[in-house]
N, C-alpha and C positions, 0 to 999 in steps of 0.2 A: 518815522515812528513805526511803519512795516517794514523794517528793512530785516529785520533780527530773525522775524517770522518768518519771511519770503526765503532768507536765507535756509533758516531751520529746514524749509519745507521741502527746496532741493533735496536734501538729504535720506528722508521719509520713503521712496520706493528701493532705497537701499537697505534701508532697520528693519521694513516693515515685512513678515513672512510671505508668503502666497497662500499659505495654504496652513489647518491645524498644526496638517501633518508633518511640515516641513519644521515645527520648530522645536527647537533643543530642549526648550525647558518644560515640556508637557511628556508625563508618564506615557508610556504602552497602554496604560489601563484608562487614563485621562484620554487620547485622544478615540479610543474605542468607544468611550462615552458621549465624543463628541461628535463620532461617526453616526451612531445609532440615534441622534438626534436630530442629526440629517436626514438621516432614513425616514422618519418618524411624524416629522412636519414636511414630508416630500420631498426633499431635495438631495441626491446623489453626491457623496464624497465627490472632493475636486479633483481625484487621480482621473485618470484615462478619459477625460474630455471628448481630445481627440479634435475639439473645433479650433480653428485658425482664424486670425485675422485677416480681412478682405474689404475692399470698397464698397463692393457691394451689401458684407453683410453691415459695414456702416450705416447708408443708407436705407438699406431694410428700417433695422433699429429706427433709424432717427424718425421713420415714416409709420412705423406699428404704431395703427390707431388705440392700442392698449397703452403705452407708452404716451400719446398723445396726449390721452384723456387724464394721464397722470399727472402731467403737464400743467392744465389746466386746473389742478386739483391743485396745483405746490403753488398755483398763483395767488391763490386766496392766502398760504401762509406768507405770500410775497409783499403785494401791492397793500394790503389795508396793515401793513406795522407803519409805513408811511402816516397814517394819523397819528399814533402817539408821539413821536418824534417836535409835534404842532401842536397837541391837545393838551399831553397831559402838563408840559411848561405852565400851559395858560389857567389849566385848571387847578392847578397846587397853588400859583399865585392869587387867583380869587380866593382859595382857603384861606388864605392869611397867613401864610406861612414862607420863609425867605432863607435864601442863604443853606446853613447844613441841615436845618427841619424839613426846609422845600424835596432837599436831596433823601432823606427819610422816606420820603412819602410816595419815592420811587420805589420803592425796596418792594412795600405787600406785593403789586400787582405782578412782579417778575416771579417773586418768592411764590405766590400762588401758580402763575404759570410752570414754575417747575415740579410744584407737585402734580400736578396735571399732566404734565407730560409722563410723567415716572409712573403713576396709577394707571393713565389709559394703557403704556405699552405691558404693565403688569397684567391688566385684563385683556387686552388683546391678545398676548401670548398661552392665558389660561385657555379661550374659549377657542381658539385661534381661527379668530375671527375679526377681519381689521375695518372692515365696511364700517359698524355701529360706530367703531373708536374714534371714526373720520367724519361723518355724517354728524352724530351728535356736537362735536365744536364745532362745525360751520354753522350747524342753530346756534349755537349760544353767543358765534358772532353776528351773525344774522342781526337777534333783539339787542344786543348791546350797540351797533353799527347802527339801529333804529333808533336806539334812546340819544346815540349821539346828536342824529341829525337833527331829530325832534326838540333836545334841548338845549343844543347851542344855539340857538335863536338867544337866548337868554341866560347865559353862563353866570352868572351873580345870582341866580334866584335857582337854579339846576346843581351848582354846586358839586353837593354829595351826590346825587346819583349820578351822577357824570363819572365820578369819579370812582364812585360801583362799577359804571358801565366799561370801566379804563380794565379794572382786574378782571370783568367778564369777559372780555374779549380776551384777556392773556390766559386766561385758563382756554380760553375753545384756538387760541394760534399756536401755543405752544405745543400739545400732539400732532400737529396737523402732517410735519415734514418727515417725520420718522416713520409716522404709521403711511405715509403715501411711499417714502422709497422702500418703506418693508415691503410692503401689497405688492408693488411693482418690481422689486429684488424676486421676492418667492415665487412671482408668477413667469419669470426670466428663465431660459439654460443659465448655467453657470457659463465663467469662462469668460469670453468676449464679447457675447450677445449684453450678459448682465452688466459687465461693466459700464460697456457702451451705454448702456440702459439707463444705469443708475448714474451716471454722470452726463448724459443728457437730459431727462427730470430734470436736475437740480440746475443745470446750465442754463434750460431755457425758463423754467417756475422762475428763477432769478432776475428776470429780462423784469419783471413786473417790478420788482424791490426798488425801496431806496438804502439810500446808503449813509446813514444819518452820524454813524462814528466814526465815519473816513476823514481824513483831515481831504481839504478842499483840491488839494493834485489828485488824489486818489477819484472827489466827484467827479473833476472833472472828465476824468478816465472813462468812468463809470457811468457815463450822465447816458449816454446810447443803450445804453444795457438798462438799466434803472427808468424808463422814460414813460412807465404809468405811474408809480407810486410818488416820484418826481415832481412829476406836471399836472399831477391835478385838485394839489391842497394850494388853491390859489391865492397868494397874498391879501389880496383885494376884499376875497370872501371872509376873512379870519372878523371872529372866531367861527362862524356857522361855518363857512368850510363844503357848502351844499353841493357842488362839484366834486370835493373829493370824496364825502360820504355817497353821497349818491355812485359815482365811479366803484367805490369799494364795495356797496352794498351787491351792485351788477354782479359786479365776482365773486363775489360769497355765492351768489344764485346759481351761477353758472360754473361753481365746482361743484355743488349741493348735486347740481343735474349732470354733472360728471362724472360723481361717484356711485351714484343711482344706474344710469348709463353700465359702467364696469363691471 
């Protein structure tokens, strides 16, 4: 079932430009607009560089405790989606609901998480300011991470607000990766330092993930890379789950103190 995409994605550092300025289909006047907004938010058209790639400036990157702590930041958007993958199943069946309703009732909390996302990067790009836009969703997963643990002792009588707590936490996870590889892209040289950058973030914040749409060759692939959000919503515990809320609530704290940190 990934085979089309893996495929497709071969293809991508061939379609895909380097640069505004390299591509055909943007005006003289368009990419001058794009230059000056470069300018503008900080950051230097991609001509004349001038940096190379090297082992060492690999290693640099992968060890900038900037980059680190970003790290630790993408892990919060990582490790706690592993609970709804477990929760929200159990919670739309105590609603009362089966079958294509049950599947309905997935829809708000994504659909809210996407406006969430779309709003925060709208305000963070007006103020241009990404701290608040990061900080404020790790609270809001914080208390809905709290409501979980508190109410799944008792999921038949918690219900609804559990099920509040499912779209609160999708509204504070879904800004969480855009606005951390922006912070960490803008705070980058361009070139090969950012790349480097920007694709180690996401490589290692992913180490926390699970991998709940992959068909089961793909988990199994995956299960070394994935092996917090994985292992710690323990069968045994369902529905409380107090190992994996608890685990998840730790990292919510400890991005909150990351980005505070930065």
């Amino acid at each position: 079932e990934g085979i089309v995409p893996s495929a497709f994605g071969l293809f991508l550092p061939l379609l895909l430009p380097d640069s505004h300025e390299k591509v055909r289909w943007l005006t003289a006047e368009e990419k001058r607009y794009l230059n000056l907004r470069f300018r503008q938010s900080g950051n230097r058209s991609t001509n004349g560089e001038g940096d190379k790639f090297s082992w060492s400036l690999l290693l640099n990157t992968m060890l900038d405790w900037k980059i680190l702590l970003g790290v630790l930041m993408g892990m919060v958007n990582a490790a706690p989606n592993a609970a709804f993958s477990y929760t929200m199943p159990t919670i739309i069946n105590k609603l009362g609901f089966k079958s294509q309703n049950a599947q309905l009732l997935t829809i708000p909390p994504y659909f809210c998480g996407a406006v969430s996302s779309w709003l925060s990067s709208r305000l963070a790009d007006r103020f241009a300011w990404r701290f608040p836009f990061i900080v404020a969703p790790m609270a809001l997963m914080l208390v809905s991470f709290l409501i979980l643990l508190i109410l799944s002792a008792n999921v038949d009588a918690y219900k609804g607000p559990m099920y509040f707590a499912i779209i609160l936490a999708q509204i504070g996870i879904y800004p969480l990766l855009p606005g951390i590889s922006a912070w960490t892209g803008n705070n980058l040289p361009q070139s090969w330092k950012r790349s480097i950058g920007i694709a180690w973030l996401l490589a290692a914040a992913n180490t926390a993930c699970e991998f709940p749409f992959c068909s089961w060759e793909y988990k199994l692939m995956l299960t070394s890379l994935g092996f917090i959000g994985t292992n710690v919503f323990l069968d045994d515990q369902a529905p409380h789950y107090v190992v994996g809320y608890g685990v998840s609530l730790g990292i919510i704290a400890m991005g909150i103190i990351a980005a505070c940190s930065l």
